[in-house]
Biotite code that builds the C-alpha atoms (Angstrom):
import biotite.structure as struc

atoms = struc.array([
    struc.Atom([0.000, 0.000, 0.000], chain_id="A", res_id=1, res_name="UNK", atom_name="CA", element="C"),
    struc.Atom([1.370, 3.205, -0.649], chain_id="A", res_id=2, res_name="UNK", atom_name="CA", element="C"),
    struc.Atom([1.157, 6.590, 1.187], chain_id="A", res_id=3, res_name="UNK", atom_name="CA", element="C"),
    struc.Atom([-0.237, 9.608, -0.452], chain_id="A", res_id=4, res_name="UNK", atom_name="CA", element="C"),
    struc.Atom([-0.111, 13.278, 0.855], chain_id="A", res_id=5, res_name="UNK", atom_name="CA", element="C"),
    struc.Atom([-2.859, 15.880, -0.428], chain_id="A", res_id=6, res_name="UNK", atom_name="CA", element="C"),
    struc.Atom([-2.612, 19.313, 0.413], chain_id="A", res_id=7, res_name="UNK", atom_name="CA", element="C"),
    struc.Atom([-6.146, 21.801, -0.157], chain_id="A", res_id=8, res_name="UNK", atom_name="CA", element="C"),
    struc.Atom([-6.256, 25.517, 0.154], chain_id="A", res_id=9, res_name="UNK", atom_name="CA", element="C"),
    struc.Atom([-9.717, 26.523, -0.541], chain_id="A", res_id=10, res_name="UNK", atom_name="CA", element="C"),
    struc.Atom([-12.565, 27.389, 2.417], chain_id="A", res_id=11, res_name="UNK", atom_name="CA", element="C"),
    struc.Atom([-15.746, 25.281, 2.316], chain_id="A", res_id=12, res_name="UNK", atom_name="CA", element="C"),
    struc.Atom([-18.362, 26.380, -0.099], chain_id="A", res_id=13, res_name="UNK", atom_name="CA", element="C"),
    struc.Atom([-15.864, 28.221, -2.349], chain_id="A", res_id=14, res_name="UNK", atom_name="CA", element="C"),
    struc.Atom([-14.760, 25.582, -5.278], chain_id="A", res_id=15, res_name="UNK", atom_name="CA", element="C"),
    struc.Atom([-15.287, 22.577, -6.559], chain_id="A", res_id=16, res_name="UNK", atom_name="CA", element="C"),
    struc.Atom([-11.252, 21.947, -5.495], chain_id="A", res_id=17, res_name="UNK", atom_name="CA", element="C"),
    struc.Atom([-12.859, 21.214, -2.334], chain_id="A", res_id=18, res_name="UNK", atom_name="CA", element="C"),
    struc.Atom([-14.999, 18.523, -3.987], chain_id="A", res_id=19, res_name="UNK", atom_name="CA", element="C"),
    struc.Atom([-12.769, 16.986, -5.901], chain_id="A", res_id=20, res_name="UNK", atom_name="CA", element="C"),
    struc.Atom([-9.860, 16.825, -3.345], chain_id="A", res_id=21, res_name="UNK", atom_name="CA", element="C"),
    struc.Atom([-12.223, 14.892, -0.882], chain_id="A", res_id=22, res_name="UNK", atom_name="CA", element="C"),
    struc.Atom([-13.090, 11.978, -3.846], chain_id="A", res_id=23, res_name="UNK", atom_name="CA", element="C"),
    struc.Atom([-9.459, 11.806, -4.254], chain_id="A", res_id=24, res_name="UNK", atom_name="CA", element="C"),
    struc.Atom([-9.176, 11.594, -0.856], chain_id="A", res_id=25, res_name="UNK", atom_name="CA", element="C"),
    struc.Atom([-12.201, 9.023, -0.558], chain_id="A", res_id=26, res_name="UNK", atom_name="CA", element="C"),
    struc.Atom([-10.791, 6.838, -3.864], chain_id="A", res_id=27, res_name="UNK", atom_name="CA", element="C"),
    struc.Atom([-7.564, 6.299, -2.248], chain_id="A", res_id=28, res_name="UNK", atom_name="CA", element="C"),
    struc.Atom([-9.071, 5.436, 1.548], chain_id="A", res_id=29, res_name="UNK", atom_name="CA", element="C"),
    struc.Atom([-11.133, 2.916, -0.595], chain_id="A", res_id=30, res_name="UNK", atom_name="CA", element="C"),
    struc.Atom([-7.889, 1.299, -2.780], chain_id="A", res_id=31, res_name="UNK", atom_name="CA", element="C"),
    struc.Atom([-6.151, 1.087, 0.622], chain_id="A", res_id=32, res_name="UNK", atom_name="CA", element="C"),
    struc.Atom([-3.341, 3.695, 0.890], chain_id="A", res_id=33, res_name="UNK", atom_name="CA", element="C"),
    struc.Atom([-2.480, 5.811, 3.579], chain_id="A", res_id=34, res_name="UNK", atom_name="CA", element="C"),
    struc.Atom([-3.627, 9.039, 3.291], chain_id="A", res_id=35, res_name="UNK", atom_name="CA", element="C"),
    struc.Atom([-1.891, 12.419, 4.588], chain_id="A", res_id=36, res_name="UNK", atom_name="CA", element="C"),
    struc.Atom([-4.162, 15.582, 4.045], chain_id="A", res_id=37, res_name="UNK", atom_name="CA", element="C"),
    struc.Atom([-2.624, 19.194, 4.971], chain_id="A", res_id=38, res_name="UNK", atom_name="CA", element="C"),
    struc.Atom([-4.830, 21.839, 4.911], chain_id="A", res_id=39, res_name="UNK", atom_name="CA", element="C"),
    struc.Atom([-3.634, 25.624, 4.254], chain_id="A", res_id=40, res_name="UNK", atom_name="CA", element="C"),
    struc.Atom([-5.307, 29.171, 4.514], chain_id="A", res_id=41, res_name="UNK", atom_name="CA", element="C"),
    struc.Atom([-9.287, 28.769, 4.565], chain_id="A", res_id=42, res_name="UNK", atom_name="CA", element="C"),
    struc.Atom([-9.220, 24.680, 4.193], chain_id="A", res_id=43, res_name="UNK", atom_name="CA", element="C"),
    struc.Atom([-8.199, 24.499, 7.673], chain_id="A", res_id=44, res_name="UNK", atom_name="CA", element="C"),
    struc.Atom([-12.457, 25.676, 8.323], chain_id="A", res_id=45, res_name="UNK", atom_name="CA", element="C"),
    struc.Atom([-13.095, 22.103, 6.385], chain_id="A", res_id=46, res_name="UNK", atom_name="CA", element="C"),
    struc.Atom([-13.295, 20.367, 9.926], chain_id="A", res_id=47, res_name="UNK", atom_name="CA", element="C"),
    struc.Atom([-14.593, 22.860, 12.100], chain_id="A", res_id=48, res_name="UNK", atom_name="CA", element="C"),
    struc.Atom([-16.579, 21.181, 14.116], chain_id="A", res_id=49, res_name="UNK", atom_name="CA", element="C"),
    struc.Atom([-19.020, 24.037, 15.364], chain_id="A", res_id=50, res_name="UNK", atom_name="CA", element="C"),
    struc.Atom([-20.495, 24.264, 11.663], chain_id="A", res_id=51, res_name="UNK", atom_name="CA", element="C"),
    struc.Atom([-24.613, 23.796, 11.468], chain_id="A", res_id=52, res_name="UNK", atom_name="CA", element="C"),
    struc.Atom([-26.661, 22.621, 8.584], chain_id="A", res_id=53, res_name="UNK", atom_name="CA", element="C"),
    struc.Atom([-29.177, 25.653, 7.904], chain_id="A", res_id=54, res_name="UNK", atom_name="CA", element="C"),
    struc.Atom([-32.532, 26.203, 6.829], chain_id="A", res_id=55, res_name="UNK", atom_name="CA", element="C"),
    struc.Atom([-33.188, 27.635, 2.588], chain_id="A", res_id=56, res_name="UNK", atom_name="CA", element="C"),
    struc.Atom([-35.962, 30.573, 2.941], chain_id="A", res_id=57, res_name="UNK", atom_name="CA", element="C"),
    struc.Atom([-35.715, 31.524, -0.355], chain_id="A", res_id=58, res_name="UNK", atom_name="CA", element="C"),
    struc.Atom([-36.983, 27.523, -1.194], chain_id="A", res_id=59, res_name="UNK", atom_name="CA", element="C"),
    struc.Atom([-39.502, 27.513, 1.638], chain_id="A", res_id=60, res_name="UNK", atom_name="CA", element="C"),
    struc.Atom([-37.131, 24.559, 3.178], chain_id="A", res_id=61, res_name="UNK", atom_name="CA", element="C"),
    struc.Atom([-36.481, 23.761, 6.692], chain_id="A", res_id=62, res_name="UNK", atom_name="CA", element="C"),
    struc.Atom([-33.225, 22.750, 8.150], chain_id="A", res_id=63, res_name="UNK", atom_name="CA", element="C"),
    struc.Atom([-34.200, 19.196, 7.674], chain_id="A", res_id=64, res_name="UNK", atom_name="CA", element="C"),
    struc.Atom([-35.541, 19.076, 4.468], chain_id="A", res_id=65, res_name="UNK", atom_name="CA", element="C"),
    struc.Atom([-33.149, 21.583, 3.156], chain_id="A", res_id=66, res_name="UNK", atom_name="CA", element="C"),
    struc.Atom([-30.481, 18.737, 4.311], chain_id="A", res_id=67, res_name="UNK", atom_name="CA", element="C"),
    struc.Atom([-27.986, 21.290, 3.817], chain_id="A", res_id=68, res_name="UNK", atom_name="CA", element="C"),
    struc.Atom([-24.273, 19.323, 3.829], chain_id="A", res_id=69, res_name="UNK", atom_name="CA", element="C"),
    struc.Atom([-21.590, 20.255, 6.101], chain_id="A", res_id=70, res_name="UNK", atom_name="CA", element="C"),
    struc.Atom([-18.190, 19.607, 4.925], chain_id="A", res_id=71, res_name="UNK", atom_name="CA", element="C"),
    struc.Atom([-17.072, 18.505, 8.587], chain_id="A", res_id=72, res_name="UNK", atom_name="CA", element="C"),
    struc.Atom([-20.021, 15.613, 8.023], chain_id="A", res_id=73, res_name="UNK", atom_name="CA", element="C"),
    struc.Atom([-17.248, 14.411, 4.965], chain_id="A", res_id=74, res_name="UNK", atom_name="CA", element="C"),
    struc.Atom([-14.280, 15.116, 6.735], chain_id="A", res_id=75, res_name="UNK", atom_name="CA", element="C"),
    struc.Atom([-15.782, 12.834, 9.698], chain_id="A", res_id=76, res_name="UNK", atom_name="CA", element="C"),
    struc.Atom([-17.053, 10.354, 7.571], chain_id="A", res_id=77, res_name="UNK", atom_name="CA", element="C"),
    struc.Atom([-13.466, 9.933, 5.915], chain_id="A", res_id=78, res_name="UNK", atom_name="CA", element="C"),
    struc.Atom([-11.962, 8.930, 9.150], chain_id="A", res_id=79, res_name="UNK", atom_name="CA", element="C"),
    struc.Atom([-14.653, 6.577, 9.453], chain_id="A", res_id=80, res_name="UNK", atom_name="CA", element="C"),
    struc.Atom([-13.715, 5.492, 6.117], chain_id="A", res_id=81, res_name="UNK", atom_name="CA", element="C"),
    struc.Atom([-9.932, 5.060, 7.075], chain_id="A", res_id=82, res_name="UNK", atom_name="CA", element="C"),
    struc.Atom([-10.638, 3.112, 9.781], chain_id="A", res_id=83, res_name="UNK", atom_name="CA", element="C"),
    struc.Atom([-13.050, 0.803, 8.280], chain_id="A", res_id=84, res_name="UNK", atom_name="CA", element="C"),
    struc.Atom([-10.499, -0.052, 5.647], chain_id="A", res_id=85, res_name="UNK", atom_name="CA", element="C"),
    struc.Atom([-7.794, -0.358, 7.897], chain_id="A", res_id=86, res_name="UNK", atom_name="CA", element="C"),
    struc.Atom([-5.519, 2.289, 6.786], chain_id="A", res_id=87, res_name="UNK", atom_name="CA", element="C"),
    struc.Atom([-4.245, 5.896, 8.105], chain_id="A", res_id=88, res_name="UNK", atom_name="CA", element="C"),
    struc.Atom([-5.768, 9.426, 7.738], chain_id="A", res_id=89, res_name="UNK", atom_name="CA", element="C"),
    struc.Atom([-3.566, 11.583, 8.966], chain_id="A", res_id=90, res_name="UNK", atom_name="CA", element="C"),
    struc.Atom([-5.846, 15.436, 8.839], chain_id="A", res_id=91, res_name="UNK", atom_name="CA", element="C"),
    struc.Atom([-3.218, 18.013, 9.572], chain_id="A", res_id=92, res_name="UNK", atom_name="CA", element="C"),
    struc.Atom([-4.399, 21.975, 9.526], chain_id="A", res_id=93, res_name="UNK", atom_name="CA", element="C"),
    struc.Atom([-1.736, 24.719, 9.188], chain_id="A", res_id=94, res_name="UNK", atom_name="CA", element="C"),
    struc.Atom([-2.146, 26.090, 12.915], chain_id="A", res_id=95, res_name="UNK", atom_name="CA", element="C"),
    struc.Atom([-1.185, 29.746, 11.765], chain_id="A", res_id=96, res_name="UNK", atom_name="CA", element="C"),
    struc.Atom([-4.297, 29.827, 9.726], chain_id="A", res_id=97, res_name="UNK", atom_name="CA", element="C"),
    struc.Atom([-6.434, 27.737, 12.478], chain_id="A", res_id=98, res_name="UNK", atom_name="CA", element="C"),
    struc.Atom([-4.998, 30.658, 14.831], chain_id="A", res_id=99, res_name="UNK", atom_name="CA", element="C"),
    struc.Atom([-6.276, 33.391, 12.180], chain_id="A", res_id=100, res_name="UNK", atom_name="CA", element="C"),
    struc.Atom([-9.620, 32.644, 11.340], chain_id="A", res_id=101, res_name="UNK", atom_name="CA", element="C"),
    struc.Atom([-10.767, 30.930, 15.132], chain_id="A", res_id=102, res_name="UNK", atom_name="CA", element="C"),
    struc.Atom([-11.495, 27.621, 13.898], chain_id="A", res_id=103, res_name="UNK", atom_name="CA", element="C"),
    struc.Atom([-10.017, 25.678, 16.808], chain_id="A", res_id=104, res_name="UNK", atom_name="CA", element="C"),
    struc.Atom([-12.216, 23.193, 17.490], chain_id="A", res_id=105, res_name="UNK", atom_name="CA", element="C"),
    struc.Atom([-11.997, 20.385, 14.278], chain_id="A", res_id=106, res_name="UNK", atom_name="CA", element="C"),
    struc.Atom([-13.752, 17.287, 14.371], chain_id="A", res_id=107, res_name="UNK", atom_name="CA", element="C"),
    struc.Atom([-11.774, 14.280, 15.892], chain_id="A", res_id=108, res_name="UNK", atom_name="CA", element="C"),
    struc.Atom([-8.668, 13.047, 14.539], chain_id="A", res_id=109, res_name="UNK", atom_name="CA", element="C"),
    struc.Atom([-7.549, 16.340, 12.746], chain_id="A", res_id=110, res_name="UNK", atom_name="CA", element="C"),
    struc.Atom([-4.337, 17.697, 14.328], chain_id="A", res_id=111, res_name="UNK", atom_name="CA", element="C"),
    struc.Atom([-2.407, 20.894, 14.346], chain_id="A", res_id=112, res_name="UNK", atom_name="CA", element="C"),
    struc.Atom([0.364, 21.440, 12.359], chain_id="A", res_id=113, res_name="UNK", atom_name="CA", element="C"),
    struc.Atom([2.574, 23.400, 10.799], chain_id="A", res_id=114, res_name="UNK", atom_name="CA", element="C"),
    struc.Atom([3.581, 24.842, 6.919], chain_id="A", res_id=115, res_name="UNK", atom_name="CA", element="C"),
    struc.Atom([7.309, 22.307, 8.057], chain_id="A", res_id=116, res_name="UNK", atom_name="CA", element="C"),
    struc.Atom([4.809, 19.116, 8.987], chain_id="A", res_id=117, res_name="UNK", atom_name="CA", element="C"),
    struc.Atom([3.498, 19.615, 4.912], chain_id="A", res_id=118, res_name="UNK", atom_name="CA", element="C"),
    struc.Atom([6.956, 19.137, 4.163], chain_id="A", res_id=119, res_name="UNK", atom_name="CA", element="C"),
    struc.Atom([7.710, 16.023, 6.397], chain_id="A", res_id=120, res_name="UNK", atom_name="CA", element="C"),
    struc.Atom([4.287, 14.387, 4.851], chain_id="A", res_id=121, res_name="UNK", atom_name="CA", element="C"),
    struc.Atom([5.559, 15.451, 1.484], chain_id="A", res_id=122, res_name="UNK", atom_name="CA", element="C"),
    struc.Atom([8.889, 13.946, 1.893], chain_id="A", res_id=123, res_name="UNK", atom_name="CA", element="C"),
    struc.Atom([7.449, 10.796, 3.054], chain_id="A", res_id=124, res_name="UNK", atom_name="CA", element="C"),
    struc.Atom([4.678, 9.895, 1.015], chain_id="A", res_id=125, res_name="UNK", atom_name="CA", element="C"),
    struc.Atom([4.807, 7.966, -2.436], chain_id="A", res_id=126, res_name="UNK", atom_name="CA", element="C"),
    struc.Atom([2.837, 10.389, -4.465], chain_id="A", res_id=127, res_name="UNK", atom_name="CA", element="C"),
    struc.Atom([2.132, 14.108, -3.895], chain_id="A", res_id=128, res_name="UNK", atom_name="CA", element="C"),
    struc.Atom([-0.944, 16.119, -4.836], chain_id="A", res_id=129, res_name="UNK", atom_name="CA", element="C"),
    struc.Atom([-1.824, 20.039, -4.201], chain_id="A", res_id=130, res_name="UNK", atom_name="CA", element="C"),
    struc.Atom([-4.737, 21.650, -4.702], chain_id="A", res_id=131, res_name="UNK", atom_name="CA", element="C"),
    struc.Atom([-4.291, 25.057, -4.666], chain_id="A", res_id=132, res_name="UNK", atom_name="CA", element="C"),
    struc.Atom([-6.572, 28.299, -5.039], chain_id="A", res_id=133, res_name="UNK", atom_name="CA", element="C"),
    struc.Atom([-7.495, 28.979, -8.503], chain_id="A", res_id=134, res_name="UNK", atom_name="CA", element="C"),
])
């Protein structure tokens, strides 16, 4: 099995990077290879764990039927993933831009890091993909 690190700038809501970077995340969980994700400037609010789903007034929808997705539902359900499969997910947010934009509490098994830990998981890992902004 091999080890791949993906690193994702964009903010929830923003891009379909986003999107994309967590069915490349999900295909490789799935093909059983460790996974390293570092998250930079407004990814690091992809975990937040204080997010809540939210009505659509404009549709005449309710918070349930509105069943408005919350990207720290996907990040939780890739852990899930990872650990069903028995293989690592290793969630690590840039703590500078945590620290910035006051998105301290993540969901479980994300971790602070640093711009140097991106480095270490780059070195490390078999195959390398970033996702940056536009």
């Amino acid at each position: 099995m091999a080890t791949v690190t993906i690193g994702l700038m964009d903010p929830p809501y923003e891009s379909a990077n986003t999107v994309t970077g967590f069915r490349i995340i999900d295909a490789a969980l799935r093909k059983g290879h460790h996974v390293n994700v570092f998250l930079y400037e407004g990814a690091v609010a992809l975990g937040f764990a204080e997010q809540k789903p939210h009505a659509n007034p404009v549709k005449g929808k309710s918070v349930e039927e509105f069943d408005h997705p919350n990207p720290k539902d996907w990040v939780h359900a890739l852990f899930e993933l990872a650990a069903t499969r028995g293989v690592e997910l290793d969630w690590v947010n840039c703590g500078l831009c945590v620290d910035e934009r006051g998105v301290d509490k993540q969901v479980e098994g994300a971790r602070r890091g640093s711009p140097a830990d991106f480095w270490k998981l780059a070195e490390a890992a078999d195959g390398l993909l970033f996702i940056p902004t536009r």
